[in-house]
C-alpha positions, 0 to 999 in steps of 0.5 A: 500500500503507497503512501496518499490514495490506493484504488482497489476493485474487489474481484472475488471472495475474501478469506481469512487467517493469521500471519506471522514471519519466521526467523528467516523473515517468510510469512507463515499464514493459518486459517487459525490463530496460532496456540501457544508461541509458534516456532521460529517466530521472528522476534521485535526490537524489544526481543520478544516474539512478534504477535500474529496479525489477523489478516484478509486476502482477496484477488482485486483489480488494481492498476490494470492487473490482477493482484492479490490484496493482502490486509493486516490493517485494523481500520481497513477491515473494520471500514469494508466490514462495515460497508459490506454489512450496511444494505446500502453498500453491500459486497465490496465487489460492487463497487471501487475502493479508495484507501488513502495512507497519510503518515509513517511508522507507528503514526500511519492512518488509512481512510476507506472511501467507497465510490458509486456502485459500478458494474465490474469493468469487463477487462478486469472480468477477463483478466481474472477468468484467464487466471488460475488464482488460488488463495488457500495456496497463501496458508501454504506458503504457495504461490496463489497465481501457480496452485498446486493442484493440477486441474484435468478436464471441465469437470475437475478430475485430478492426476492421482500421482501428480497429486501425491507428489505435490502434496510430498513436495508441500509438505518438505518445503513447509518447516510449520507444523500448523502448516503442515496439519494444514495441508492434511485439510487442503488434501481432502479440501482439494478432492486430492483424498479421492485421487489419492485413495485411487491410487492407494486402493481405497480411503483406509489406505489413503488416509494412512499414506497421507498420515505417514506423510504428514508424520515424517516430516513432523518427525524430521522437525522433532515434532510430536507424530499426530495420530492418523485418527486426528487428521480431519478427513 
């Protein structure tokens, strides 16, 4: 966000969840907050262990392109919630949003100013249809405009070995444990269980190839192994 006035056009749902950066300054997002003080958690100036930020995430049209609008800030979401929940208003995609930065640091303030409701412009339409755009990529640590999942013919179907081997490689490049339980959840989420359980056989041994996964990596970061029983499938 730049300093003086922002204009953003909301294009798709928002979601929602916590961020924090590691030792190593990556963002490390979840849809829950965080028990407890998470690992590797960068610390502040007075050393001790930054706060999670609630944060929002959504693909908005700004600046002629397709982006991806992250918000931390307090008073941006109370602005928006307040709009979408007044009848008046409505969704914020149904109209542009001005967000205006004055200050620095610890002093900075943002405004939200809404303009006359207006059809979504069709460039905008065009741009985000021609993309691929996954959000939940954000909680792990993806890439939401180079999702994971591989999407086969019109009515979605999944490579069974592609889906394997991408949830491996999520898995060995993720050092957050919450992560990782979460890409057991995305796994079912993605219909990657019903692949998976493809080219395991059935559901028992999908779930039990999917819980050794999950446990060896856990294992290798010295993380209590989780009990297949309490992956959310």
């Amino acid at each position: 966000m730049q300093d003086g006035r922002n204009t953003v056009r909301v294009l798709s749902d928002v979601i929602t969840g916590y961020l924090y950066w590691s030792d190593d300054n990556k963002p490390q997002r979840s849809r829950e907050r965080p028990e407890g003080v998470p690992d590797r958690i960068r610390l502040n100036d007075d050393g001790k262990p930054d706060k999670p930020k609630h944060f929002w995430a959504c693909v908005v049209w700004d600046k002629a392109s397709v982006k991806i609008w992250e918000i931390t800030q307090r008073s941006i979401q109370d602005a928006i919630a307040a709009l979408a929940e007044d009848p008046q208003w409505g969704h914020p995609r149904g109209y542009q949003l001005t967000i205006n930065r004055a200050g620095k640091g610890l002093t900075t303030e943002y405004s939200v100013v809404p303009s006359p409701p207006s059809a979504l412009p069709a460039e905008a339409i065009a741009a985000w249809k021609s993309r691929d755009i996954d959000l939940d990529e954000l909680y792990m640590s993806g890439d939401p405009f180079a999702p994971a999942v591989e999407r086969l013919g019109a009515a979605g179907s999944y490579s069974e070995s592609r889906a394997l081997r991408l949830l491996e490689d999520g898995l060995r490049r993720s050092e957050n444990p919450g992560q990782i339980q979460q890409w057991a959840e995305w796994a079912d989420k993605g219909k990657q269980l019903d692949c998976i359980s493809r080219y395991a056989g059935d559901v028992g041994r999908a779930k039990s190839l999917v819980a050794a996964m999950v446990g060896d990596r856990l294992a290798e970061l010295s993380v209590p192994v989780v009990d297949e029983a309490d992956i959310p499938f």
